[in-house]
KEDO-608704 format. One record per atom (N, C-alpha, C, CB): y negated, z negated, x; atom name; residue in three letters. Coordinates in nm, 3 decimals. Glycine has a CB too. Layout:
N
py  pz  px  atom  res
Y  Z  X  CA  ala
...
//
This chain:
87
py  pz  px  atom  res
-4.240  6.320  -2.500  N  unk
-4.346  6.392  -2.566  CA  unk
-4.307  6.539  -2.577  C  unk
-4.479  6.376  -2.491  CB  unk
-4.347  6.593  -2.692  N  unk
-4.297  6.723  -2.690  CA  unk
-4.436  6.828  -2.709  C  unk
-4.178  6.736  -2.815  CB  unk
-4.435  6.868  -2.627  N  unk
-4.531  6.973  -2.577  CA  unk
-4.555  7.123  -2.699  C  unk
-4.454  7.027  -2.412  CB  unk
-4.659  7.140  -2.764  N  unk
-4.688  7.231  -2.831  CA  unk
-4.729  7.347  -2.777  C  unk
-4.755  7.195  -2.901  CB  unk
-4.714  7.454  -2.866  N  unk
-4.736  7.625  -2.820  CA  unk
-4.892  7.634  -2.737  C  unk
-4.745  7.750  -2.994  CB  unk
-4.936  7.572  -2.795  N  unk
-5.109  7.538  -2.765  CA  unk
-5.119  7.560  -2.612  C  unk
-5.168  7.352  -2.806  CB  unk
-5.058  7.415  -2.601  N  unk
-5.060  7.403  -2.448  CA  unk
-5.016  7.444  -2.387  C  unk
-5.044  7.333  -2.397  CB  unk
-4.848  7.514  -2.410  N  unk
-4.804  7.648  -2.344  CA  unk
-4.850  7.772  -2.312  C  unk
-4.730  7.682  -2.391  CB  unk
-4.919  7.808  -2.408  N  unk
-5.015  7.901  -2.407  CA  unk
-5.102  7.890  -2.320  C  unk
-5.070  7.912  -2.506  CB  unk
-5.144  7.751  -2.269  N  unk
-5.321  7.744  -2.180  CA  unk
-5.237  7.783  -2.082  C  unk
-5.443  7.574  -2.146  CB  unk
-5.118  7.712  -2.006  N  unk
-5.077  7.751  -1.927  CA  unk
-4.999  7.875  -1.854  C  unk
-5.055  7.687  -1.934  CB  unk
-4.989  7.949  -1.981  N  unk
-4.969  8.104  -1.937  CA  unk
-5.083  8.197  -1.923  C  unk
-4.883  8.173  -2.033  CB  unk
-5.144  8.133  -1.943  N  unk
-5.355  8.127  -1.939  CA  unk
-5.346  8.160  -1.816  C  unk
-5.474  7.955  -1.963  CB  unk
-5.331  8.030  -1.792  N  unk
-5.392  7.966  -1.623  CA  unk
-5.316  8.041  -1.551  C  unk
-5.366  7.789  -1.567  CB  unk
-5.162  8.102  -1.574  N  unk
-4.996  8.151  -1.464  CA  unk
-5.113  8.328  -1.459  C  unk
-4.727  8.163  -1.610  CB  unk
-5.177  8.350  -1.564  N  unk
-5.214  8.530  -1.516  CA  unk
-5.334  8.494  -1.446  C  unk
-5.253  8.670  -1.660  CB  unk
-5.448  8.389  -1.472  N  unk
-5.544  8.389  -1.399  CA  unk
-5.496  8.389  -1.216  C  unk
-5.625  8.267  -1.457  CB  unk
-5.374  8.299  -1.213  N  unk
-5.331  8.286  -1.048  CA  unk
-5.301  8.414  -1.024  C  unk
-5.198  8.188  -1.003  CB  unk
-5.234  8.486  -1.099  N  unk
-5.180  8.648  -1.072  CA  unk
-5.301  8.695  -1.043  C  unk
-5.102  8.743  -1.201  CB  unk
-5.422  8.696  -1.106  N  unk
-5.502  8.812  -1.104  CA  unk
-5.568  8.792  -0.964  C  unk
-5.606  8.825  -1.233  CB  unk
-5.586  8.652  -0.953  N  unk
-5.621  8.558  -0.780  CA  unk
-5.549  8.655  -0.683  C  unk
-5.527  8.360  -0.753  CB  unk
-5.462  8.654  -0.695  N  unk
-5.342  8.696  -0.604  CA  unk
-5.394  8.867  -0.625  C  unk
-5.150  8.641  -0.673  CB  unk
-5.395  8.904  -0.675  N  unk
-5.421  9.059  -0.673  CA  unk
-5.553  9.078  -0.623  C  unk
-5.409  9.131  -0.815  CB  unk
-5.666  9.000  -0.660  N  unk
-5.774  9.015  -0.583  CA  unk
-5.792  9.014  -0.456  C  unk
-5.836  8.952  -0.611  CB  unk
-5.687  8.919  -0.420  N  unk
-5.687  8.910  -0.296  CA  unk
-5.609  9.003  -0.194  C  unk
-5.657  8.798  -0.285  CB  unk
-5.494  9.059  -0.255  N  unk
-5.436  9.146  -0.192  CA  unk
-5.537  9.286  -0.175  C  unk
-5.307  9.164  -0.262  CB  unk
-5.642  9.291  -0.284  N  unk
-5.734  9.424  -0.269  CA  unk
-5.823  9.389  -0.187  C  unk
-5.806  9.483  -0.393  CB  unk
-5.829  9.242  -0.124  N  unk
-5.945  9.239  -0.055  CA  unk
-6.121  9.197  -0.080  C  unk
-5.932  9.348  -0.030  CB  unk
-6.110  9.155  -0.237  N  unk
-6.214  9.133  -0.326  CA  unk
-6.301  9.021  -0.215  C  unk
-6.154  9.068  -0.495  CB  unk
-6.412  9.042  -0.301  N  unk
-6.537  8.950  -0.227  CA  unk
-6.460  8.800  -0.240  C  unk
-6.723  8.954  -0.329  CB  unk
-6.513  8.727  -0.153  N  unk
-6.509  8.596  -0.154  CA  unk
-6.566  8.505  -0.254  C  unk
-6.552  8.569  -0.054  CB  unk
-6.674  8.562  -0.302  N  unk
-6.744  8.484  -0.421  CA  unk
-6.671  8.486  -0.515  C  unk
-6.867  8.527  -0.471  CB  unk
-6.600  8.628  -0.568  N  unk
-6.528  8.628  -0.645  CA  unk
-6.419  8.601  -0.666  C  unk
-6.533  8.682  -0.667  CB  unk
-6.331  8.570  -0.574  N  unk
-6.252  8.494  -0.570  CA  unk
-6.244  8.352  -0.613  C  unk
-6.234  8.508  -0.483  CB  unk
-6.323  8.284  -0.523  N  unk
-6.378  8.169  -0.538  CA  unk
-6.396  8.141  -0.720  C  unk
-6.519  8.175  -0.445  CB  unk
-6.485  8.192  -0.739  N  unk
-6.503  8.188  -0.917  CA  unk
-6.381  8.183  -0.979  C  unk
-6.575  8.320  -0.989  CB  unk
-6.322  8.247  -0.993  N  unk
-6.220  8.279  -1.028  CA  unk
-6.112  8.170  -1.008  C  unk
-6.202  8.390  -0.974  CB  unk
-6.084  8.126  -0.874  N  unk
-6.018  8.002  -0.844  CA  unk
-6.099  7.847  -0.972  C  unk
-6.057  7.980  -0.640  CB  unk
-6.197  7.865  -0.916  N  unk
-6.296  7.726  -1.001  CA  unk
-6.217  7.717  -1.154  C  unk
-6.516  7.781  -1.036  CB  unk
-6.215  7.902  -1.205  N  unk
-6.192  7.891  -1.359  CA  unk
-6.035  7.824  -1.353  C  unk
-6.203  8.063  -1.450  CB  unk
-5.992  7.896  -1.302  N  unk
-5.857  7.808  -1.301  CA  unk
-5.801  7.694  -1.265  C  unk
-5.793  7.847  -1.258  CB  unk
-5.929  7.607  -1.148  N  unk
-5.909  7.450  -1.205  CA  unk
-5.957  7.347  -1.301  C  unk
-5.924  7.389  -1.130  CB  unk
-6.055  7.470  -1.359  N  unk
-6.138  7.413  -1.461  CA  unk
-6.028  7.419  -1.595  C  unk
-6.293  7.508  -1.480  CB  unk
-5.953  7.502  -1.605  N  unk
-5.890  7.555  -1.711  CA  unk
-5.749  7.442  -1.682  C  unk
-5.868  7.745  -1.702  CB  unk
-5.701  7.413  -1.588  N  unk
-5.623  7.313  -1.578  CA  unk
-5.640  7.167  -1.584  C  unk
-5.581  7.333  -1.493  CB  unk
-5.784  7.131  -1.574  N  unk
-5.836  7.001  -1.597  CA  unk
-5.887  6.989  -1.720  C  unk
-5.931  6.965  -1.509  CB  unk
-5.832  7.113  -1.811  N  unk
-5.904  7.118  -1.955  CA  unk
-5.749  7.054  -1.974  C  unk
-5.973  7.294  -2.049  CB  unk
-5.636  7.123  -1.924  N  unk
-5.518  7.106  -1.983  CA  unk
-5.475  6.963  -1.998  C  unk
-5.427  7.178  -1.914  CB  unk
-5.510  6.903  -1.865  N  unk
-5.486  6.771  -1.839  CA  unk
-5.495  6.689  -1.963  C  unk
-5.574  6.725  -1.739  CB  unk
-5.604  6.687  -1.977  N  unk
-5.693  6.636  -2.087  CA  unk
-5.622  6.649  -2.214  C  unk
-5.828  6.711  -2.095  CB  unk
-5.619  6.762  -2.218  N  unk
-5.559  6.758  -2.366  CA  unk
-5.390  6.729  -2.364  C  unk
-5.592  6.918  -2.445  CB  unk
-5.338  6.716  -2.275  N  unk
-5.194  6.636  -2.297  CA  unk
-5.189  6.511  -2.315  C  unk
-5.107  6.644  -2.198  CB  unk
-5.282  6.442  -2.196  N  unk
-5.322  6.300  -2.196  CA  unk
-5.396  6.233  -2.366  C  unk
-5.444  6.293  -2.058  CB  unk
-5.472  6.344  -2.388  N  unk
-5.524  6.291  -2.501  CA  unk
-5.412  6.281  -2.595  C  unk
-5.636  6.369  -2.553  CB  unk
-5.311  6.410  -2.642  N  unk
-5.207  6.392  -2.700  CA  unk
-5.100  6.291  -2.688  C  unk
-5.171  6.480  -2.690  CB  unk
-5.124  6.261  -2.561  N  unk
-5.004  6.138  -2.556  CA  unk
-5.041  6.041  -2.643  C  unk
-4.981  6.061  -2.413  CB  unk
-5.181  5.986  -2.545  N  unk
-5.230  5.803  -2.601  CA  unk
-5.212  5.868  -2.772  C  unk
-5.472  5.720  -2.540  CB  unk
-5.303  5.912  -2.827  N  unk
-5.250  5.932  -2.974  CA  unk
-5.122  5.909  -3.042  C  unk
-5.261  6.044  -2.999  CB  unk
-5.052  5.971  -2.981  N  unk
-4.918  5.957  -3.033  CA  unk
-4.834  5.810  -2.947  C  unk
-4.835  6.123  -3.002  CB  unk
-4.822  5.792  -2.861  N  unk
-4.827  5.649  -2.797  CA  unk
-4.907  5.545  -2.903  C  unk
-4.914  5.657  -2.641  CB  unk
-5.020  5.543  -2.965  N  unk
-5.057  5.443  -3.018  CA  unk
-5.020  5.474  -3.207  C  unk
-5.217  5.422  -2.960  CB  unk
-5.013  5.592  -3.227  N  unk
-4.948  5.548  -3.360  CA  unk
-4.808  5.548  -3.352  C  unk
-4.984  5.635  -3.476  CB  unk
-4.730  5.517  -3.245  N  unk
-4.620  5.499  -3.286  CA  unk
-4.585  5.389  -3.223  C  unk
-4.543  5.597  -3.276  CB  unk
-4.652  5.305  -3.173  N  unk
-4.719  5.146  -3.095  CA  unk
-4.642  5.081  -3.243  C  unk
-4.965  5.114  -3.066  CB  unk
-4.516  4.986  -3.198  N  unk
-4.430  4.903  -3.237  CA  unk
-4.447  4.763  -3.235  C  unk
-4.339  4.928  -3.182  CB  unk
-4.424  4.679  -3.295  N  unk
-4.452  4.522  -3.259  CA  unk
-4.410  4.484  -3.160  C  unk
-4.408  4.429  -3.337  CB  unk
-4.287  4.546  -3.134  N  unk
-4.170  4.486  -3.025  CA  unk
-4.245  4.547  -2.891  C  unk
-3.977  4.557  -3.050  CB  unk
-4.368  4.671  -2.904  N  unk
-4.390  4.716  -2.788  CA  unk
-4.496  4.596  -2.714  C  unk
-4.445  4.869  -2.805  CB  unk
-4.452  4.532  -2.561  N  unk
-4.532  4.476  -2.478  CA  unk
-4.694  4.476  -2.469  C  unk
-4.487  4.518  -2.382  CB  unk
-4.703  4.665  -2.499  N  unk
-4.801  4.675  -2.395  CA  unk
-4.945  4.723  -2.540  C  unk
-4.742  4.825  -2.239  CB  unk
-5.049  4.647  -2.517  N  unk
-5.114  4.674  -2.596  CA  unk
-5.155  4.782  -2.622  C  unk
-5.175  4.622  -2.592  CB  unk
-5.280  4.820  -2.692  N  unk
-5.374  4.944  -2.732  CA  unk
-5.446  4.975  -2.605  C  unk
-5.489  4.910  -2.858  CB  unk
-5.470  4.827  -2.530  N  unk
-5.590  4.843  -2.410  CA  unk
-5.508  4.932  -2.333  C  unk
-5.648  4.693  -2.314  CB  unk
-5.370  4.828  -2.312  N  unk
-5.285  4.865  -2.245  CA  unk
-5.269  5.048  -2.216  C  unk
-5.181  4.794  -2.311  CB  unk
-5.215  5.093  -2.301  N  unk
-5.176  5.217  -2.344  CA  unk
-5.299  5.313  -2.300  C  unk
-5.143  5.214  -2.504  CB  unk
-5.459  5.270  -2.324  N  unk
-5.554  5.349  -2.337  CA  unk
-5.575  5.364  -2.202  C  unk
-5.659  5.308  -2.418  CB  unk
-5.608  5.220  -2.091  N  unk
-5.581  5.216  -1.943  CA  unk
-5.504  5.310  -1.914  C  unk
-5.526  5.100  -1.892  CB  unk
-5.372  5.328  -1.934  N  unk
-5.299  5.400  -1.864  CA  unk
-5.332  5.537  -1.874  C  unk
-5.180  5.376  -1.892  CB  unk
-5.364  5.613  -1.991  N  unk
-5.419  5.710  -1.995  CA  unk
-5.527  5.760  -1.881  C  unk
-5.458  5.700  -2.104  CB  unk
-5.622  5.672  -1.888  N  unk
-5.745  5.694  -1.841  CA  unk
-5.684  5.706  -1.615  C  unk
-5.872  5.520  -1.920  CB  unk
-5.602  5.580  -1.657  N  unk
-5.506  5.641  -1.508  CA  unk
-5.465  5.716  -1.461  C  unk
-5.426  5.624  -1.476  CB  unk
-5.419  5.790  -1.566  N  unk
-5.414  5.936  -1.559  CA  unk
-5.476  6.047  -1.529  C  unk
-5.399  5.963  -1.627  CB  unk
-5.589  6.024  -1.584  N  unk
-5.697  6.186  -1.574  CA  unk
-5.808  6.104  -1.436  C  unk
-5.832  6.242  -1.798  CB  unk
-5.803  5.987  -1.394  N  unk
-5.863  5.969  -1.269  CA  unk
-5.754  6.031  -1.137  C  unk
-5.896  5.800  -1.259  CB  unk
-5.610  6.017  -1.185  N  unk
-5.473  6.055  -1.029  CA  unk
-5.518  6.204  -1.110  C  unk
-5.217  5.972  -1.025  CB  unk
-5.556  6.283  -1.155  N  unk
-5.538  6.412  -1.194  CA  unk
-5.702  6.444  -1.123  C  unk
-5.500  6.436  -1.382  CB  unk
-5.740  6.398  -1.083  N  unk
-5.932  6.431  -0.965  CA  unk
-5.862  6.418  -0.836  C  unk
-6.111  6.265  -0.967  CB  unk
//
């Protein structure tokens, strides 16, 4: 699978939100705010999840071959296997 700017992008998202974590913390910032701040950034990574997984099965099922074994269910299961090992 080849990974688009999109999603590179969320994740240089998510690489300054950890920086800014990290700096808060070196100043000593409140705990709440920290905390928040942490949340956004697993929230912002469970957005990411999502949208790779979604990009896969898509592209996994239109390019779903005769010769391929594994059905549509197949393919969609596995996905969904995915973003449950990603909780």
């Amino acid at each position: 699978m080849e990974y688009d700017d999109k999603v590179k992008n969320r994740l240089k998202r998510i690489e300054g939100q950890v920086k800014g974590i990290l700096k808060m913390m070196d100043e000593g910032k409140d705990c709440k705010d920290v905390i928040t701040q942490l949340s956004a950034s697993r929230s912002a990574i469970d957005r990411t999840i999502g949208v790779i997984v979604s990009s896969n099965l898509i592209e996994c099922i239109q390019q779903m071959e005769d010769s391929d074994s594994r059905t549509q269910e197949d393919i969609v299961r596995e996905a969904v296997d995915l973003l449950v090992k990603s909780r």
